[in-house]
C-alpha positions in Angstrom: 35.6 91.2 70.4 32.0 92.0 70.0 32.4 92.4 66.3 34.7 88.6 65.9 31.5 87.2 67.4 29.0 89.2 65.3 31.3 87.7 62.2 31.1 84.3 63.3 27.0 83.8 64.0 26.9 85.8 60.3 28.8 83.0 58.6 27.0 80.2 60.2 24.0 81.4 59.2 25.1 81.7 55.5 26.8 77.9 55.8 22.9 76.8 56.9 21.2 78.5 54.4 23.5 77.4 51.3 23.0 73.7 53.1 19.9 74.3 52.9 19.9 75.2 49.2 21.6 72.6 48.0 19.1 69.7 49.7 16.3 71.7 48.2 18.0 71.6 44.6 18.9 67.6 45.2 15.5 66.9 46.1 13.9 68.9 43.2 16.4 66.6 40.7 14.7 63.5 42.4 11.4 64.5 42.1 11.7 65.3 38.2 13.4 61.9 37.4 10.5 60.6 39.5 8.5 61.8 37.2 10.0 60.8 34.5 10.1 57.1 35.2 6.4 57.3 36.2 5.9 59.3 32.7 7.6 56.4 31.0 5.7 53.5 32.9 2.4 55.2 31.8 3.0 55.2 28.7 4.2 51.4 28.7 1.7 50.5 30.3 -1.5 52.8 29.3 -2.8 54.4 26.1 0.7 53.8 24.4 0.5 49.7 24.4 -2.1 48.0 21.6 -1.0 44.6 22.3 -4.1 43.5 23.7 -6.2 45.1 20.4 -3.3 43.0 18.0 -4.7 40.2 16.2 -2.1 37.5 16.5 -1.0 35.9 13.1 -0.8 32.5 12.8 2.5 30.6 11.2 1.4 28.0 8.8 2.9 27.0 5.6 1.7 26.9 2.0 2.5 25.1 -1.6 1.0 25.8 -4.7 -1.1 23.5 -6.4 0.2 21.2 -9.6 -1.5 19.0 -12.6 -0.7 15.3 -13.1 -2.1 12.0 -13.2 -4.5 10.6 -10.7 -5.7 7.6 -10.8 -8.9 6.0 -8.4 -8.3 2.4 -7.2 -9.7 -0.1 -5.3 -7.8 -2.2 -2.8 -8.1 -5.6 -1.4 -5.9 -8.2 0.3 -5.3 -11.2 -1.2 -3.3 -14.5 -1.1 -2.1 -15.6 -4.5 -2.8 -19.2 -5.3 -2.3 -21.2 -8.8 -5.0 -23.0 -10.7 -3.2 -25.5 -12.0 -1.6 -26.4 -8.7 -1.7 -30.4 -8.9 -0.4 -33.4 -6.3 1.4 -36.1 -8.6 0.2 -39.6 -6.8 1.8 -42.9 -7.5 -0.8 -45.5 -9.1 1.4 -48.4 -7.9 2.5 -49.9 -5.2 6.4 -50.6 -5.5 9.9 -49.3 -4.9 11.5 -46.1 -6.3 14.3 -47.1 -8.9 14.9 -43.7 -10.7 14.0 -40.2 -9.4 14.6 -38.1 -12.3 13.6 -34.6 -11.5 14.4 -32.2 -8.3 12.4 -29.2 -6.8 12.7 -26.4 -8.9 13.0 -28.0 -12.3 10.1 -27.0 -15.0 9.2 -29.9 -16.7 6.8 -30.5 -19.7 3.4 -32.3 -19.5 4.0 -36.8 -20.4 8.1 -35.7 -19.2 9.5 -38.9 -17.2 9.4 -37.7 -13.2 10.6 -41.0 -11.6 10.6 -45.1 -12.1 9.0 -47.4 -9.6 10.0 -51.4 -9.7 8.6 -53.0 -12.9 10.0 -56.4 -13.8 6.4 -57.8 -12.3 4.6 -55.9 -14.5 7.0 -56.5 -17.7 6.6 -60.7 -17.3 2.7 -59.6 -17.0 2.5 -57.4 -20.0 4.8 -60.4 -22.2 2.7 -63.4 -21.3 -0.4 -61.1 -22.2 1.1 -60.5 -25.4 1.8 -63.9 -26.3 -1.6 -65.1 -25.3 -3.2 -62.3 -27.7 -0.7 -63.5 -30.3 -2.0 -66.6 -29.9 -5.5 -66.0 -29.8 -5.5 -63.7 -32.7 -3.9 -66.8 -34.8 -6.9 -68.8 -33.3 -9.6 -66.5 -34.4 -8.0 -66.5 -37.4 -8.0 -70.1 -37.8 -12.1 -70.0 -36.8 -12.7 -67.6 -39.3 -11.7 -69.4 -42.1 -13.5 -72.7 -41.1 -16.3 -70.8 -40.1 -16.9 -69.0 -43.7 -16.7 -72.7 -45.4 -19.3 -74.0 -42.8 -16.7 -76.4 -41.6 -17.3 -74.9 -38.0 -20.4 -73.6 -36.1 -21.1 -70.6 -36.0 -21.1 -70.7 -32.5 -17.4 -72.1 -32.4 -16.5 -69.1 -34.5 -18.5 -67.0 -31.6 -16.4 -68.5 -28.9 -13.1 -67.5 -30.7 -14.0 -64.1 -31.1 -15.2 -63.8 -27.3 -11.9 -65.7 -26.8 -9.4 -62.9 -28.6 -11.5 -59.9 -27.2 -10.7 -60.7 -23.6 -6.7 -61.8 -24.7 -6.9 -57.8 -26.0 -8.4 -56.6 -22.7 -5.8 -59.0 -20.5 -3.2 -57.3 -22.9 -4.1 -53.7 -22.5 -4.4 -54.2 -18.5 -0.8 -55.5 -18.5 0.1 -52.7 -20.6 -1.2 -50.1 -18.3 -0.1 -51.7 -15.0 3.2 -51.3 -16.5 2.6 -47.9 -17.3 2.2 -47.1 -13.6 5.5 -47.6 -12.8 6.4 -44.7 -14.4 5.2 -41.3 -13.1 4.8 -38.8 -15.8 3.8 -34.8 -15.5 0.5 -34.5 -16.0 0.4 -30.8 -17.0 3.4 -28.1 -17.7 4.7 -26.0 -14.9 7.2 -26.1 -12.0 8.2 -29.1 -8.8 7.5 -27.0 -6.1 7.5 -29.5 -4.0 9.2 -33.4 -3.4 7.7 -36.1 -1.0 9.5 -39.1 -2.1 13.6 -40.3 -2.0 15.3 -42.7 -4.2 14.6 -46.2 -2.7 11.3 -45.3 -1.1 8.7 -48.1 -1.2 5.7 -46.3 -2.4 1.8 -47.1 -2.3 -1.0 -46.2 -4.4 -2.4 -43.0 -4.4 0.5 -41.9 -2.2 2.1 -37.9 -3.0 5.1 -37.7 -4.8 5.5 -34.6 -5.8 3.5 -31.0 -6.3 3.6 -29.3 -9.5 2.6 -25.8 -10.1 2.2 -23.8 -13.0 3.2 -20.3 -12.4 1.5 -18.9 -15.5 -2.2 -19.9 -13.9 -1.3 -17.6 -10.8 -4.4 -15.9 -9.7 -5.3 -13.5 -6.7 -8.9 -13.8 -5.5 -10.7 -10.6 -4.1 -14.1 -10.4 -3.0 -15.5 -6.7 -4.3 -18.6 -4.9 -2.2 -21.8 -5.3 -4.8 -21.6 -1.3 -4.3 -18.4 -0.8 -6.4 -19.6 -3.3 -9.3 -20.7 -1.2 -12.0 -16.7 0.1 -11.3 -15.0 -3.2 -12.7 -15.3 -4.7 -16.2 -13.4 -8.1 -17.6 -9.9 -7.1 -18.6 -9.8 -4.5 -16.4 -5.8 -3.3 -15.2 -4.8 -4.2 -11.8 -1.4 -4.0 -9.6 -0.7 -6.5 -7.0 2.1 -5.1 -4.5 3.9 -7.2 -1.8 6.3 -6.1 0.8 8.3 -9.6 1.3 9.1 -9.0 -2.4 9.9 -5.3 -2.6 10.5 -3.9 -6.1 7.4 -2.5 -8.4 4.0 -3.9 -8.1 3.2 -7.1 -10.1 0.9 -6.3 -13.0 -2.6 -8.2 -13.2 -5.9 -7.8 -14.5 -9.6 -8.8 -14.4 -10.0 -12.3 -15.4 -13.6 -13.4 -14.2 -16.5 -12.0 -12.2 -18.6 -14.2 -10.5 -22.1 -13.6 -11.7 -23.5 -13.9 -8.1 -23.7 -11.9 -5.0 -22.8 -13.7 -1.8 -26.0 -12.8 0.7 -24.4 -13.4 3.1 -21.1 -10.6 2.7 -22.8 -8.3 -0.4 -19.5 -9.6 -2.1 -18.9 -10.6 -5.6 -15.8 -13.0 -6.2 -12.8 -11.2 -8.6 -10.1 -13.3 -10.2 -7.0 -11.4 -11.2 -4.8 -12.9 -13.5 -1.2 -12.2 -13.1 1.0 -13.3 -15.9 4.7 -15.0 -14.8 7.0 -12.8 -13.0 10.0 -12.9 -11.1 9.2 -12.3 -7.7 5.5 -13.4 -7.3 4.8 -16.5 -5.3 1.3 -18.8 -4.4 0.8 -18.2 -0.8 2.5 -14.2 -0.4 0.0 -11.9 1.2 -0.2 -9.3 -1.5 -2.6 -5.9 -1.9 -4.4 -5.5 -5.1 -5.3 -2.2 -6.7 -7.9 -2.3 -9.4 -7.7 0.9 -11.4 -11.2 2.1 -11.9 -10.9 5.5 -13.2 -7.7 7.4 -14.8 -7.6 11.7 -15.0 -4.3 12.6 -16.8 -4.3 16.6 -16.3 -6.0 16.7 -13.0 -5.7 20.0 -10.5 -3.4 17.6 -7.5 -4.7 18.8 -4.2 -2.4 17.7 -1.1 -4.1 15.5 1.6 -2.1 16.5 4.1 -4.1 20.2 3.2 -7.1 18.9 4.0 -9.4 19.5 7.0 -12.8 17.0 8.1 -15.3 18.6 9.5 -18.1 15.8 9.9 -18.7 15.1 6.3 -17.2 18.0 4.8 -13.6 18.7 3.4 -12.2 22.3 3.2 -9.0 23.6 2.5 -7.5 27.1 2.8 -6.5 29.2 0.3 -4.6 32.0 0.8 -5.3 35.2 -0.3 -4.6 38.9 -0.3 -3.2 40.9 3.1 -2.1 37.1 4.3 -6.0 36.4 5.2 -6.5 32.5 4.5 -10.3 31.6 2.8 -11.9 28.3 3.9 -13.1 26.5 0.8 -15.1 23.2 0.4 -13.4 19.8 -1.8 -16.0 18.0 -3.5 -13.3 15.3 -4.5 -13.9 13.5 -7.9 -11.0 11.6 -7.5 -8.4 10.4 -5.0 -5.2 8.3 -4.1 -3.2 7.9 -0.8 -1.4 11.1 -0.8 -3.6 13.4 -3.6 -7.4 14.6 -4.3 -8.7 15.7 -6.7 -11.3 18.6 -6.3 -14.2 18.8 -9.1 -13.8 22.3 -8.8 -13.3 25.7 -7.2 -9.5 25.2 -7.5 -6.6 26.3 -9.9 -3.0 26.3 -10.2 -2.6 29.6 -9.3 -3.8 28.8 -5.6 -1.4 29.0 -2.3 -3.1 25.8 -0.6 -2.0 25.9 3.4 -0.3 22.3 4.4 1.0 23.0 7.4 -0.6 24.7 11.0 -4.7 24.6 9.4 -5.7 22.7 12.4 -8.3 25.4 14.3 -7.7 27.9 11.6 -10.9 29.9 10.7 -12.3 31.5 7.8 -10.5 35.3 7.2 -7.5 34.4 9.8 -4.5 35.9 9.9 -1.6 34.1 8.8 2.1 34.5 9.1 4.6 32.3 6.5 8.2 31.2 7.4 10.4 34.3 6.7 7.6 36.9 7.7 8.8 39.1 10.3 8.0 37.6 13.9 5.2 39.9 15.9 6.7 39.5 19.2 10.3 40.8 17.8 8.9 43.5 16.0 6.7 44.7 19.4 9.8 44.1 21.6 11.5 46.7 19.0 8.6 49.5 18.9 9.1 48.6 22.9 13.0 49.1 23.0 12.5 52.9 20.6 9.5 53.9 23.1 12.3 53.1 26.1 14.8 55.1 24.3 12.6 57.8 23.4 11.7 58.3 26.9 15.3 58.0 28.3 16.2 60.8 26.1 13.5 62.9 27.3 13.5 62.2 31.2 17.9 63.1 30.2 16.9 66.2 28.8 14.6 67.0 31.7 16.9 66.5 34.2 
């Protein structure tokens, strides 16, 4: 009995020690992957990480540059107007009889535009006639006594007096009667009608308004500054947006030889000849064409960066480093400019994402690898790496 019980404390004693093994071993595993996650978040997040030391590229976008034609232009708004723009005024006072013409018709200069009442002036222009018939015969009559000193010659003075105011009656009469009919007085277009068939007009009255579209002019008052620019004959474009299309063609017809004091202006008229389209009274713009450069170097403008009175653009260059360079322009047009040099067409010129780039930056173009991918990858291998080691630990 003494020997069951000896047996029994023995194999407790063995159960507690191998318990007590097995906690000691546990624990031990613990502790080493422990360790190994610590190891790992060291290295994340000490010595191993340089993302704080990386200089971040920035995206931007770049197009090479190209040659063509650039042309420097003035521009001015303007309101065309016609020179020969003329009211046609009744020089009677009676009632339309015939209205011959309509708004839009082109009529020729003396062409018939409308009959007024005229049987007044007919009876006046025959009686006038007769009495200059009659008075010529007279004279006539005078004459003949007078050169065989039958008569005196101041009878032969009073039948002369006598026939030159029948001739004067007889010419009035004539042109009273022309009144009643109201002729073109130049060549051109009705642009406008102010009278209906059986209106009673009176003199001087507006009947209609004729315009000649081939005197249309636009009118632009230039800065003395840009003078020595424009010349006589000079090209010009005249663009409208109620009319769409291509611009109107035009060019320098006059120069006023005065300055204005009072605006440092000189008055321009631009001749435009007749074309479909172009009114008196659109608002247009008008481009005169001072200088033309065929084969010019065409910088962007949406490249360009102001910095108080200087341009720059960047350039890129080698390891995808951009280089700030100044535009002197020569020339210029709404979208191009035209640098007088330190440009050429084998230049990457960034037009997109310059704003608050810097001389020398680092710069990333669409379809570069993205940074933050490529540090979340060396991230993800470094987390692998360290799995496999804190595995092979264990």
């Amino acid at each position: 009995m003494g020997n069951g019980l000896e047996d029994k404390v023995k194999h407790t004693d063995l159960a507690r020690v191998l318990a007590i093994g097995v906690a000691l071993v546990l624990s031990l595993g613990l502790m080493a992957c422990s360790n190994g996650e610590a190891k790992t978040k060291t290295f994340r997040n000490g010595g191993g990480d340089d993302s704080e030391n990386r200089e971040e590229a920035v995206p931007v976008e770049v197009a090479p540059l190209t040659t063509g034609r650039i042309e420097a232009t003035l521009n001015f708004a303007a309101t065309p107007e016609a020179e020969r723009d003329v009211q046609v005024l009744a020089e009677a006072t009676r009632r339309v009889v015939e209205l011959l013409v309509e708004e839009g018709d082109t009529v020729r200069r003396g062409q018939l535009l409308v009959r007024l009442e005229s049987d007044e002036q007919q009876s006046a222009l025959a009686k006038a006639e007769s009495q200059l018939e009659q008075r010529r015969k007279e004279f006539a009559r005078q004459q003949g006594l007078w050169e065989q000193n039958l008569v005196s010659e101041q009878v032969f003075i009073d039948a002369e007096y006598q026939l030159e105011q029948a001739q004067l009656a007889f010419d009035d009469a004539r042109r009273q009667l022309s009144y009643t009919e109201v002729r073109a007085p130049i060549d051109g277009t009705i642009a406008a009608r102010m009278v209906n068939l059986g209106n009673f007009v009176s003199e001087n009255q507006p009947l209609f308004q004729l315009v000649d579209f081939d005197s249309i002019v636009a009118r632009i008052y230039v800065p003395e500054s840009d003078l020595r620019t424009i010349a006589v004959g000079q090209p010009a474009r005249l663009s409208a947006d109620a009319a769409g299309g291509p611009p109107f063609s035009g060019e320098i017809e006059r120069i006023a030889p005065v300055v204005d004091p009072g605006t440092g202006t000189v008055k321009v008229t631009v001749a435009t000849p007749r074309q479909e389209g172009l009114r008196p009274g659109m608002y247009v713009q008008v481009e005169l064409v001072t200088a033309v450069h065929e084969d010019a170097i065409l910088l962007p403008k949406k490249a360009l960066v102001y910095d108080n009175d200087q341009i720059f653009a960047f350039r890129l260059g080698e390891e995808r480093r951009v280089e700030r360079v100044v535009v002197d322009p020569a020339l210029e047009d709404p979208e191009w400019m035209e640098p007088t040099e330190g440009f050429s067409t084998d230049d990457q010129i960034v037009v997109a994402g310059q704003s608050g780039l810097k001389d020398g930056a680092l710069v990333r173009l669409p379809g570069d690898p993205d940074p933050e991918e490529a540090s979340d990858d060396e991230d993800g291998d470094a987390e692998d790496e360290a799995s496999s080691d804190d595995t092979e630990a264990a």
